[in-house]
ZASE-764911 format. One record per atom (N, C-alpha, C, CB): residue in one letter; y, z, x negated. Coordinates in steps of 0.1 Angstrom, whole numbers, plus 5000, padded with zeros to 4 digits. Glycine has a CB too. Example, Ala and Ser with C-alpha at 12.3 -4.5 7.8 and 13.67 -1.06 7.14 Angstrom:
ZASE-764911
a494350784868;a495550784877;a496750784868;a495550904887;s497850714872;s498950714863;s500050794871;s499450574859;
***
This chain:
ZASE-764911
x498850004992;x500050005000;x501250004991;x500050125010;x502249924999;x503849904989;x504050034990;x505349794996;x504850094979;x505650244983;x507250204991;x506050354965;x507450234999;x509050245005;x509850264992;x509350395018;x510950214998;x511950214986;x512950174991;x511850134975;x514050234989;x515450204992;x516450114987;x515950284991;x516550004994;x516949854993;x518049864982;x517549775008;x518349784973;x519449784961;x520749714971;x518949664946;x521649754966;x522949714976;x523149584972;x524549804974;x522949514958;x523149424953;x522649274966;x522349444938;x521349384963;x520549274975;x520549284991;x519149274973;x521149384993;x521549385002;x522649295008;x521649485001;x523749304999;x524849205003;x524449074999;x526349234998;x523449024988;x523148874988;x522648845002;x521948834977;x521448935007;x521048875021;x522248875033;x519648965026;x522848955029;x524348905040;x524748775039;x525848985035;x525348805023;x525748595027;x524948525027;x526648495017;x523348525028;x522248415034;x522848395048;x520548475036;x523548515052;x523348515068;x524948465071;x522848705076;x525348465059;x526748355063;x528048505062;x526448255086;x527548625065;x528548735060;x529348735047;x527948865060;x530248805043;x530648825033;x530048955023;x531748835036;x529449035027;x528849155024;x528049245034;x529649215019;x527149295028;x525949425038;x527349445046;x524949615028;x528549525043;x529049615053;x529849555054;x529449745051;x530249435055;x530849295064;x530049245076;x530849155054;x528449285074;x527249225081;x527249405092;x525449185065;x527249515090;x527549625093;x528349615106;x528249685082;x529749605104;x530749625106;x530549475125;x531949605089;x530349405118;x530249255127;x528749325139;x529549065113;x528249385135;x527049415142;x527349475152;x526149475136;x527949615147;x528449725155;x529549685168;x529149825144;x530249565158;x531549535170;x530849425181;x533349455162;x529249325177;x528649275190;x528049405197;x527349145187;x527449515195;x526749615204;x528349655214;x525749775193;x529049705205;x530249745217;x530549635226;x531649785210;x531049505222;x530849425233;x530049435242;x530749345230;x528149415242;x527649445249;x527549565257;x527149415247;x528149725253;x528149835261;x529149795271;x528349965253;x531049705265;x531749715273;x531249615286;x532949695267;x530249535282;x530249395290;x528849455306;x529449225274;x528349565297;x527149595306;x528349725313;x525349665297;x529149785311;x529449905320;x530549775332;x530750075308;x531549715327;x531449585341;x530349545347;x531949445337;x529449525345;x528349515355;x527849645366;x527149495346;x527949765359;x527449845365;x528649875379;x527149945354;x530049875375;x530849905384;x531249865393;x531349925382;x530449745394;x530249615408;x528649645417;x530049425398;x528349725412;x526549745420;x526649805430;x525349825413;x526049765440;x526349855455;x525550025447;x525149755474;x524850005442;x523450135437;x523450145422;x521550095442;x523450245417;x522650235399;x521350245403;x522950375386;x520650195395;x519150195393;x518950285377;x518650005394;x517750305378;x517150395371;x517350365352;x515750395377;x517550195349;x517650185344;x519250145338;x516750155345;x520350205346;x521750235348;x521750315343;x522450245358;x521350485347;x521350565340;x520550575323;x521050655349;x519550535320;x519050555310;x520350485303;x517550505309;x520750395303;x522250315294;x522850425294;x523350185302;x523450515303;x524550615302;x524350725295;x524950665314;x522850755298;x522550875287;x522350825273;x521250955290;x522050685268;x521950685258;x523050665249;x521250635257;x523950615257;x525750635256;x526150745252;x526650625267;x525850845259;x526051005254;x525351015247;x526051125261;x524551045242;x523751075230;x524150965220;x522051065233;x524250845220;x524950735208;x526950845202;x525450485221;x527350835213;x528850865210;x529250985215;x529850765215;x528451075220;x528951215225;x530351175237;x529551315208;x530351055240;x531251065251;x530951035264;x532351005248;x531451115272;x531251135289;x532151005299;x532151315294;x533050965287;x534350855292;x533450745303;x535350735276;x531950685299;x531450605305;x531250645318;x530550575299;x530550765321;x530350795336;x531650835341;x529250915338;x532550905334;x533750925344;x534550795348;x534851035336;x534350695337;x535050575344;x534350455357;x535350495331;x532850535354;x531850475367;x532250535377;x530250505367;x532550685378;x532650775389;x534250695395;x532750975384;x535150695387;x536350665392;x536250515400;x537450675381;x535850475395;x535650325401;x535150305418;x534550265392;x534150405415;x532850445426;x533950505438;x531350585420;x534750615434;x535850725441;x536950605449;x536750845425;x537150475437;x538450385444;x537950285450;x539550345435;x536850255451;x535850165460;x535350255474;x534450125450;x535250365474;x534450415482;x533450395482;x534450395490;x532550415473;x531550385471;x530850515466;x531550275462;x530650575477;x529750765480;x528350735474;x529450835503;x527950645477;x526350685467;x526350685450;x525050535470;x526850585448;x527350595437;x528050705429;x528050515437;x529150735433;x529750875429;x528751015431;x531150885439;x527751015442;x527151135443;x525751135434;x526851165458;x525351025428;x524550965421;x524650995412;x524450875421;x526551055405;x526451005390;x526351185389;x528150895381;x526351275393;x525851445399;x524551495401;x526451475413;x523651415399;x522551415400;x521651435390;x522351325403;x521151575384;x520251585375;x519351535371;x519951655375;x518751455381;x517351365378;x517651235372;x516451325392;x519251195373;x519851065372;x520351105356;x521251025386;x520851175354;x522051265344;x521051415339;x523951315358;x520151395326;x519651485326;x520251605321;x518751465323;x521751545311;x522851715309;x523451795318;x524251695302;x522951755333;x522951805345;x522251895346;x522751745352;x522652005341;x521152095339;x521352245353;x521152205316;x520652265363;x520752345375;x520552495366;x519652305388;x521352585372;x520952705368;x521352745356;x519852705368;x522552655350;x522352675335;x523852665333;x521252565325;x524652745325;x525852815322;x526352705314;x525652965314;x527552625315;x528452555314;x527852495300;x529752635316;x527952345297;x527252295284;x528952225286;x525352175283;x528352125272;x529552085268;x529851895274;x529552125250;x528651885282;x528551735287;x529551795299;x526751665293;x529051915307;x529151955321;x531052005321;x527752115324;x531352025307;x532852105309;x534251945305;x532952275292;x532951915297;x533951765295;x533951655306;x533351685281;x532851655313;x533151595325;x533751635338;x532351565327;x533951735336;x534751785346;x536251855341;x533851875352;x536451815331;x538151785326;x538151675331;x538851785310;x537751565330;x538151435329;x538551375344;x536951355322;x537451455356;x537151435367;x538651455372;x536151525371;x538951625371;x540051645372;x541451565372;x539951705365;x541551535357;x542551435351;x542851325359;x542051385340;x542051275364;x541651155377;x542251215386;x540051115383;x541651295397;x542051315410;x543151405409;x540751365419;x543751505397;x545651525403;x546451395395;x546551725395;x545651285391;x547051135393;x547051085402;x547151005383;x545951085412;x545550975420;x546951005433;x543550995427;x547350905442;x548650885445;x548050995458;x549450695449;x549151095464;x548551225475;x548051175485;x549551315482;x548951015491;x547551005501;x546150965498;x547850905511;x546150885488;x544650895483;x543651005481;x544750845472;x544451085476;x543851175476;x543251235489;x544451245471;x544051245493;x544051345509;x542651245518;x546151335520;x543051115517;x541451005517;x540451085514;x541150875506;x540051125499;x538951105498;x538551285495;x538650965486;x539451365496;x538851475492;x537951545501;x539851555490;x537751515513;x536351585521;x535051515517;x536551575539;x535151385516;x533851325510;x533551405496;x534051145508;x534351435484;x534151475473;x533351625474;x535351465466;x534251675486;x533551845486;x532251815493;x534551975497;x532451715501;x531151745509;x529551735497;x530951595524;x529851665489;x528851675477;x528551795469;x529251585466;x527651825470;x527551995468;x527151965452;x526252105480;x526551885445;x526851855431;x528051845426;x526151755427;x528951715432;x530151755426;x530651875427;x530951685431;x530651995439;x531252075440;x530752195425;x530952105454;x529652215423;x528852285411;x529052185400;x527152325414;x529152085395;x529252025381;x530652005385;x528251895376;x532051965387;x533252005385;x533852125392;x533951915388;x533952125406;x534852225411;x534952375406;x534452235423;x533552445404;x532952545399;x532952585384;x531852535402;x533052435377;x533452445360;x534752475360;x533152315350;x535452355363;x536852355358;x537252395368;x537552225353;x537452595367;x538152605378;x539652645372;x537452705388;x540452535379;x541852515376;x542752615382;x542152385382;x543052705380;x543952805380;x545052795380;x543852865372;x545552725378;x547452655373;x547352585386;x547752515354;x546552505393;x546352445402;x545752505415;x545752375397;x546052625421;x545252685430;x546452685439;x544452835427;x547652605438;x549052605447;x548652465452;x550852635438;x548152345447;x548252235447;x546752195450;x548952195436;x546452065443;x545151975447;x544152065444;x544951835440;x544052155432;x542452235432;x542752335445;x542052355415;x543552385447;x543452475461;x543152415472;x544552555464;x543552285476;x542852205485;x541852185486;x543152125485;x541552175475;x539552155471;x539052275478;x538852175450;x539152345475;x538852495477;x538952535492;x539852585470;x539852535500;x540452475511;x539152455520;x541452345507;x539052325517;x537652215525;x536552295517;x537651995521;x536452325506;x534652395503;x534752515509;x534052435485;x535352545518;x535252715522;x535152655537;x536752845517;x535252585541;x535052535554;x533452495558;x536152415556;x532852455546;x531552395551;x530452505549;x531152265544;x529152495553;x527852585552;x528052555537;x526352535560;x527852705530;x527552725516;x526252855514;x529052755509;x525952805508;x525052955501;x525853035496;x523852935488;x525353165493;x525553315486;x526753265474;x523653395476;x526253225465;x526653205452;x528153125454;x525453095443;x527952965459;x529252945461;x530553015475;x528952805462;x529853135483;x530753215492;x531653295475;x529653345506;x530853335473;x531353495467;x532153375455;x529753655460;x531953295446;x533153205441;x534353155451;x532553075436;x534053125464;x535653145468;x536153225471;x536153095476;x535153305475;x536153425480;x537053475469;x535353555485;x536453495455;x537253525444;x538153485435;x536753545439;x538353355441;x539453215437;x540253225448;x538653045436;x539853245460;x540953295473;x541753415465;x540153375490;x541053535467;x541653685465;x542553665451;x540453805463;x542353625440;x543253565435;x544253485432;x543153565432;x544153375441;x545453355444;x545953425453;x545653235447;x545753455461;x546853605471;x547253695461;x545853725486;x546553705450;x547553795441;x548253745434;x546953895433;x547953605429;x549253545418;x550453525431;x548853345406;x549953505442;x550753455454;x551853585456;x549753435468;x551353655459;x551953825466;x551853935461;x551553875477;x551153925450;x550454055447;x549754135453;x551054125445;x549254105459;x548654195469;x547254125470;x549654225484;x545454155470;x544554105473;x543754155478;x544254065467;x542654085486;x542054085499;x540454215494;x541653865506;x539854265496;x538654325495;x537854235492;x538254395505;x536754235480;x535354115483;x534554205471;x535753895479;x533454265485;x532754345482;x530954285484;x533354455491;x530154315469;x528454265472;x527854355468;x527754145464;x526554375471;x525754505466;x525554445453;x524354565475;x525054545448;x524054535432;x523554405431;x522654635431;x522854435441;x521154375439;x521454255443;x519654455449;x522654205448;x522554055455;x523354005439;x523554015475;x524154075432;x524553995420;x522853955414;x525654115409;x521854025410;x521154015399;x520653865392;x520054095401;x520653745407;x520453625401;x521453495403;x519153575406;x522653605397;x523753465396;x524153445382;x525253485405;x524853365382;x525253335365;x525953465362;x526653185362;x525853455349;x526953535340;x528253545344;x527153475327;x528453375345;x529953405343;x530453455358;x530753275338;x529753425371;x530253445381;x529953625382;x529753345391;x529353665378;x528853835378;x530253905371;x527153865366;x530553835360;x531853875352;x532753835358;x532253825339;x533153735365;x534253735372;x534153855384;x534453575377;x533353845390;x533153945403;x534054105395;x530953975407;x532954135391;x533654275384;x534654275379;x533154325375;x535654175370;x536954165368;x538054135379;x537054075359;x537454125391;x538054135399;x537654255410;x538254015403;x536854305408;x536854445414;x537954515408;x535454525411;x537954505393;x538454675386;x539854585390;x538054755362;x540654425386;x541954445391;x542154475406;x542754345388;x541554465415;x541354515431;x541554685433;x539554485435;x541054785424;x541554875423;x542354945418;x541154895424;x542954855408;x543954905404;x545054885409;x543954895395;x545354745415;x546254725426;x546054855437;x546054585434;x545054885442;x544854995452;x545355155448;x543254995455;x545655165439;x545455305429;x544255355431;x546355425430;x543255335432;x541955365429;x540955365416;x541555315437;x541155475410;x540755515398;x539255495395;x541155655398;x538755575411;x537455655407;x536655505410;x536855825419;x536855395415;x536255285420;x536455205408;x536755225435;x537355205400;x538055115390;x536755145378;x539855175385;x536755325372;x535255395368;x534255295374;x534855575376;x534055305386;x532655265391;x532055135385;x532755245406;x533055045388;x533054885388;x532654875368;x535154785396;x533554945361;x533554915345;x532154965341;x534855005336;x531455085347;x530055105343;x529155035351;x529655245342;x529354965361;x528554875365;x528454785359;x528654845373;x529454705351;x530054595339;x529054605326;x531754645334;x529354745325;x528454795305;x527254785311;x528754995294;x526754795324;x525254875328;x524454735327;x525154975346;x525354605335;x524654485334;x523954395321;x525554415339;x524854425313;x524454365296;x522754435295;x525754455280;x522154325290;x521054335283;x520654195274;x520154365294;x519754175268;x519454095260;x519653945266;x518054125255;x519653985278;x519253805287;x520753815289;x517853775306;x521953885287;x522853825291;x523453765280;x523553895298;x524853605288;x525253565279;x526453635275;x525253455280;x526653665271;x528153825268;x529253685265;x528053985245;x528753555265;x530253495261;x530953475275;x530153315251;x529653395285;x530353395294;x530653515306;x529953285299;x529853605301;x529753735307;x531253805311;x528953835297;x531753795297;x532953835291;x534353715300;x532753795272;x534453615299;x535353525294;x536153585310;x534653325290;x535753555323;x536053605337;x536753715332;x534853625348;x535953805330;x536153935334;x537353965323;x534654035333;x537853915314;x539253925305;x540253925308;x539553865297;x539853815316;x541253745320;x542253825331;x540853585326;x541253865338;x541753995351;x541954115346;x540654025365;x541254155333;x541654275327;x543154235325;x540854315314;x543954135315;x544654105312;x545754115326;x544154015304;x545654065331;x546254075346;x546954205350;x545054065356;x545654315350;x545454405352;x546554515344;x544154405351;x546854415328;x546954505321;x546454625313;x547354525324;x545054625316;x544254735316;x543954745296;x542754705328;x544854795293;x544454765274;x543554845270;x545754805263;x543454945279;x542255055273;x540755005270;x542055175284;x540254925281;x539354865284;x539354725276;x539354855298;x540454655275;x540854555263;x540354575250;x542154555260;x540954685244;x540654755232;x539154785232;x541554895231;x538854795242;x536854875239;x536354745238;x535754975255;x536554625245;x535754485244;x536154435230;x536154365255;x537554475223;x537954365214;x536754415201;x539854365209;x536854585202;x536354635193;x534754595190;x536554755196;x534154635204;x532654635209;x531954485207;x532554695226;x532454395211;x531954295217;x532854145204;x532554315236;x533354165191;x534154055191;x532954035181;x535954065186;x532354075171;x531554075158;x530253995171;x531054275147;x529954045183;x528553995186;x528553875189;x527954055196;x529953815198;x530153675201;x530553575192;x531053665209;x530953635179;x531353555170;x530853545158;x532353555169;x529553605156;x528353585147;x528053475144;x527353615152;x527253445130;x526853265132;x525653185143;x526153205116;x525053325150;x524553285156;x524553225176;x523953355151;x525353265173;x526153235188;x527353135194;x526853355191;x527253015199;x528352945199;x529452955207;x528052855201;x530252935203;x531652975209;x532652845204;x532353145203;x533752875211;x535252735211;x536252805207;x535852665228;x537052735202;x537852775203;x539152885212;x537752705201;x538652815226;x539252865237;x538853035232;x538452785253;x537653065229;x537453205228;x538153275219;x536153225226;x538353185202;x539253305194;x540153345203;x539953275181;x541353215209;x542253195211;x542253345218;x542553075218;x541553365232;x541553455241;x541553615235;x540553415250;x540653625225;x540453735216;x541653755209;x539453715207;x542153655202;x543153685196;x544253735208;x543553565188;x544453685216;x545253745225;x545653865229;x545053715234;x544053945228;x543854045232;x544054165224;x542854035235;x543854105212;x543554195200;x545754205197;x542054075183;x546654065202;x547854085200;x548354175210;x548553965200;x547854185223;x548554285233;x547954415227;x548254255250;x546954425225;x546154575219;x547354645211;x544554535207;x547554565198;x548254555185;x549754655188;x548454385181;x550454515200;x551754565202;x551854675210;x552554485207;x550754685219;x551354855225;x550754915213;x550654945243;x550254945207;x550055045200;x550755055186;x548855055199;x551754995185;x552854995176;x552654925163;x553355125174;x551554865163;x551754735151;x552154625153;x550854695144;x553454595155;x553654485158;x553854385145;x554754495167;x554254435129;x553954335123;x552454235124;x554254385113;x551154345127;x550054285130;x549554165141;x549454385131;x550654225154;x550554135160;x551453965160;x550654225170;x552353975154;x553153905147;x552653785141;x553553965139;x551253825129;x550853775122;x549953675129;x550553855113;x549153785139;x547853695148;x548653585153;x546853795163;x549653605155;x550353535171;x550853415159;x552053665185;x551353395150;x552053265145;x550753155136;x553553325133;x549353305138;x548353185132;x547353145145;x547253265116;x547553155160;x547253075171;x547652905169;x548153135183;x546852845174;x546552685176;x546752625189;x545252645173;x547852615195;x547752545207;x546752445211;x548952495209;x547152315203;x546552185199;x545252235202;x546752135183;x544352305194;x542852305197;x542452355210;x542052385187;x543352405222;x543052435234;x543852355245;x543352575235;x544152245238;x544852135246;x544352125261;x544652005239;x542852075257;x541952005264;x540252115273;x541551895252;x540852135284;x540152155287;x540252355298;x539352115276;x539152385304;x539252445317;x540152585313;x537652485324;x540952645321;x542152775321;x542952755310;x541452945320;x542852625300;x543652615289;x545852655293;x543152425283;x546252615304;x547152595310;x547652735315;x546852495318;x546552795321;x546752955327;x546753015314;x545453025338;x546053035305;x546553115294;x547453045286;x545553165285;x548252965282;x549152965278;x550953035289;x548852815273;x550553065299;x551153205306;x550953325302;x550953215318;x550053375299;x550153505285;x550753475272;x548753545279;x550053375267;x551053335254;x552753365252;x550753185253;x552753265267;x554353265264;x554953425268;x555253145276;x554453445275;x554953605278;x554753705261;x553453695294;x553553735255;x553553765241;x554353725232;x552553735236;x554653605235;x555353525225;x556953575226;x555253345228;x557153615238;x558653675246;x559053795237;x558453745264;x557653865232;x558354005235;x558054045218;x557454115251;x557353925212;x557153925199;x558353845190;x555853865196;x558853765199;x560353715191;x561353775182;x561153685200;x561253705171;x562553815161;x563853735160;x562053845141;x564053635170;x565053595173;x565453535185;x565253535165;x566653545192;x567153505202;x567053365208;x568153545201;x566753305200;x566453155199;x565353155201;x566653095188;x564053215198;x562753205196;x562253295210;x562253275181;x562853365214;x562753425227;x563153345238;x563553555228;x564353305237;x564553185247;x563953075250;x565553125246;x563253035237;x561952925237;x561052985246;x561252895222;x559953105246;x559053105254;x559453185266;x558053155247;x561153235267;x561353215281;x560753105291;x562553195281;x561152975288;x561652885287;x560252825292;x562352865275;x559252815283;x558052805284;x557052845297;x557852865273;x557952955293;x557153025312;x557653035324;x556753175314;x558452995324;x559552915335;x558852805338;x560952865329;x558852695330;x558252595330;x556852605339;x558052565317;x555852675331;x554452695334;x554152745353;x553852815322;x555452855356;x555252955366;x555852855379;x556153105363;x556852785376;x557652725383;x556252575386;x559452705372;x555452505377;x554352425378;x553552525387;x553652385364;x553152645383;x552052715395;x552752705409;x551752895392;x553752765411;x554452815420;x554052955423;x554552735431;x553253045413;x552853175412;x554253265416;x552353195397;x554753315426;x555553435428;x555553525419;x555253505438;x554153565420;x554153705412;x554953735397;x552753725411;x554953555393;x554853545375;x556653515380;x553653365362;x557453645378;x559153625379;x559653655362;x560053765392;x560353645364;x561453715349;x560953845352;x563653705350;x560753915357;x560554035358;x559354115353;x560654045368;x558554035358;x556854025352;x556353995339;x556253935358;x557253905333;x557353885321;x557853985313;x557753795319;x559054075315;x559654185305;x558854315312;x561754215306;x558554325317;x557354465322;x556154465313;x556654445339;x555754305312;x553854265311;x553654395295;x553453995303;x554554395289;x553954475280;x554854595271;x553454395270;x555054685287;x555554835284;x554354865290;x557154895292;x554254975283;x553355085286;x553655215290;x552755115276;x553355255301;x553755355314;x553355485308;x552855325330;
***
């Protein structure tokens, strides 16, 4: 038998110019740009088919897996969405069709990028269009769990995501997606008024829901009673919180909910015990995380910092934050309304304070959040 061997480049680029190229990576380069042709030339095909067929999707997945990008199906879905074309669009939601569609299984990175993009689409699309096609979209209970449920849009709960929300609370839902609106309702009545509604489950009906929705639940119990002055229920809810962790949980997304209402809450005490307890386990080499997460940690670890009177420390965290790497993608928009508020009260100049005035003006005035006034901002971090 020949032994394998790895072709000499020399001869490599002679057999190029047999083939009429100028070189191997003249011969390379010409290759790659006929396959893209044919990906662009087969995705026009697909977006004219009354149906994908089985061998539609195998192309799309191997698209994601070739380029890690989702752009193909979201530009099938949009097509499908401005045709009217409901099989299609509920098709491209379909685990058996789309196997990064995974049921049961805590936000991947196919499932979060496609549902930014989704997004991106339907708040440009013109309002009456919208207003067209948004009951067909909810009525898809995949779309509703691979976007609505990922990217839940927060900055947007005054506008087209709260519409969404709106119509999914109107139709028959199971357990899982009730107790997600109810808790996307009750919070907006509090960025709304301050003031939020009761949404109360036993134990035992949390034990087989996601992570993240179990963390959100409880981060909105404890800010629920603390709006109430209720102390001894605020106790209750936090050791129900520590009591749930065990090996099977995922502490990233366990965590991520339940911060953000601490933060709300103001509650730094409980801040301080997660930053301490919980920052070395999520950010191990063995555990994946985003950016979105330092970001939020860092946050945490800055409000910690400044009530407790290191503010050169917090100073330091806060000017080595990265906007840019949280550009893209789900509550990126809602926390940069903490930012700017930190950023307010960490300013060493009048100029630099007026900027993230300025900033959160901007952001509050886009929510139409009440609650987020001038006022709320110079309070957010005195300590009573």
């Amino acid at each position: 038998m020949i032994p394998a061997r790895r072709p000499n480049a020399h001869t490599l680029d002679e057999l190029a110019r047999f083939l009429g190229y100028l070189s191997f990576s003249d011969y390379v380069r010409s290759k790659n740009k006929n396959h893209q042709w044919f990906n662009d030339a087969e995705m026009q095909r697909l977006k004219h088919k009354s149906r994908l067929e089985p061998g539609d999707f195998a192309f799309l997945v191997q698209q994601y897996k070739q380029y890690n990008s989702v752009y193909y199906v979201s530009s099938l879905f949009e097509h499908a969405v401005y045709l009217e074309n409901w099989d299609n669009a509920k098709d491209l939601f379909e685990p058996l069709n789309i196997p990064f569609l995974k049921a049961n299984v805590d936000v991947t990175e196919y499932t979060a990028k496609m549902a930014y993009l989704v997004f991106q689409f339907i708040n440009q699309v013109p309002e009456t269009f919208f207003e067209g096609i948004r009951k067909n979209l909810v009525s898809c209970k995949e779309f509703r769990y691979y976007c609505i449920y990922i990217y839940v849009d927060i900055i947007n709960l005054n506008h087209r995501y709260g519409k969404i929300i709106k119509t999914a609370q109107s139709l028959d839902i199971d357990f899982e997606e009730q107790l997600f609106l109810d808790l996307i309702h009750g919070l907006k009545q509090y960025l709304n008024t301050g003031t939020a509604p009761p949404v109360h489950r036993e134990e035992k009906e949390l034990d087989h829901l996601p992570d993240v929705l179990v963390g959100r639940y409880y981060g909105y119990r404890l800010l629920y009673a603390k709006i109430e002055g209720n102390p001894n229920d605020e106790n209750f809810h936090w050791q129900c919180f520590l009591d749930r962790m065990d090996n099977k949980t995922d502490l990233r997304q366990y965590l991520h909910e339940f911060i953000h209402h601490l933060m709300l809450a103001r509650d730094l005490e409980r801040l301080a015990f997660i930053l301490q307890t919980f920052y070395e386990p999520i950010f191990d080499k063995h555990h994946l995380h985003s950016y979105l997460d330092i970001f939020l940690f860092n946050l945490m670890d800055i409000m910690v910092s400044y009530c407790s009177g290191e503010i050169k420390r917090a100073q330091i965290i806060f000017k080595d934050l990265n906007l840019e790497r949280i550009k893209y993608g789900s509550y990126c928009d809602y926390y940069l309304i903490f930012y700017a508020i930190i950023g307010y009260h960490l300013a060493e100049t009048q100029k630099e304070k007026t900027r993230h005035l300025n900033n959160y003006r901007n952001l509050t005035e886009l929510s139409k959040f009440s609650l987020l006034d001038d006022a709320y901002l110079k309070r957010f971090l005195i300590t009573e």
